[in-house]
C-alpha positions in Angstrom: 79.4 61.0 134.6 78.9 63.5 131.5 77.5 65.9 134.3 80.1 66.2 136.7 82.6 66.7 133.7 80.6 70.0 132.8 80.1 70.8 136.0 83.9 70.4 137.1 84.7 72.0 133.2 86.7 69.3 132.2 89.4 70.2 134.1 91.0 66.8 135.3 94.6 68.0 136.4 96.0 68.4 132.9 98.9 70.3 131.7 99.0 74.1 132.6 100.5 75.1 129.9 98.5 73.8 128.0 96.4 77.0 128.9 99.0 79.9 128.0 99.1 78.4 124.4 96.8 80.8 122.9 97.6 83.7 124.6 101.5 82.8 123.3 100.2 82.4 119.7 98.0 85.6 119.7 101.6 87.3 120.9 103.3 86.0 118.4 100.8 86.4 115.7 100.6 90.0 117.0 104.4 90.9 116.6 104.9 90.0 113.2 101.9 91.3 111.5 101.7 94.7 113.6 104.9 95.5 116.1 107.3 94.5 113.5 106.4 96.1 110.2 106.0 99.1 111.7 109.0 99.0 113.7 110.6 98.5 110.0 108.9 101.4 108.6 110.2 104.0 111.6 113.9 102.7 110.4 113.1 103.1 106.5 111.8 106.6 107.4 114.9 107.4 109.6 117.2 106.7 107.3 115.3 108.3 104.5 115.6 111.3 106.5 119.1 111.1 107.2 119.8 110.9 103.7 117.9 114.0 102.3 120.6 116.6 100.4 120.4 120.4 99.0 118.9 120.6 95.9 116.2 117.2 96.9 112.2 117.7 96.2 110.2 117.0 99.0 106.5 117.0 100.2 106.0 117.8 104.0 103.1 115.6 105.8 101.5 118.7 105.6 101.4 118.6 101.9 103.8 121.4 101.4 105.6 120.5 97.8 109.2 122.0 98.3 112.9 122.3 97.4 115.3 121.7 100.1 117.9 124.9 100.6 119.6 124.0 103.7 119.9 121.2 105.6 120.8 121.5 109.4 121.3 119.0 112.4 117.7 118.9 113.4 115.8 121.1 111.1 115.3 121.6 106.6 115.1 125.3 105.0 112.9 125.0 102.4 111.9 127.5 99.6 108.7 126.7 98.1 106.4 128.7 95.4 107.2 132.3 94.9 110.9 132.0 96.7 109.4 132.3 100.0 111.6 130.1 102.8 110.4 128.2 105.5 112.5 126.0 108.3 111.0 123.1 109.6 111.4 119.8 111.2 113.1 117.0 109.3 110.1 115.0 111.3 107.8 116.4 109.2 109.1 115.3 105.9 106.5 112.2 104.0 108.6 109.4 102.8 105.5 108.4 101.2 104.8 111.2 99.2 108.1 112.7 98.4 108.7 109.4 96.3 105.7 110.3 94.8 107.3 113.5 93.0 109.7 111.5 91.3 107.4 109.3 89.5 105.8 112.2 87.7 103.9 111.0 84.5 104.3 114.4 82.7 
């Protein structure tokens, strides 16, 4: 009896469903510890973005520390040491470490 059950794998007509159960919980578990939170984090760093005036500190993710001059539809002016100015992205603006600036210790 105990032989033909591992031999047939237990399998005696039960629920299919049963089955997909897993593979529905590892999807789920999935979504809210990676899909989501990061999906929140592209919004927080949109609007951070969006919300960047004249006159604001910033640190590029290239690690450029800089003042904003200008700020255009797509693209920042910068000026950073010496007065020298620079246009780039607003893509490539940290949210991570431009909060850093104003938290200086000094």
């Amino acid at each position: 009896m105990i032989n033909t059950l591992l031999m047939t794998g237990g399998a005696t007509g039960g629920n299919p469903m049963g089955q997909f159960i897993p593979l529905i919980l590892i999807i789920v578990v999935f979504y809210f510890f990676m899909i989501r939170p990061q999906l929140k984090k592209s919004k927080d760093q949109k609007k951070f973005r969006e919300n960047i005036a004249k006159g604001d500190k910033i640190v590029t993710i290239g690690g450029i520390h800089a003042k904003i001059v200008e700020v255009q539809e797509k693209t920042f002016i910068i000026e950073v040491e010496g007065g020298h100015k620079l246009k780039i992205e607003k893509s490539a603006v940290s949210m991570d470490s431009s909060s850093l600036i104003g938290s200086d210790p000094k």
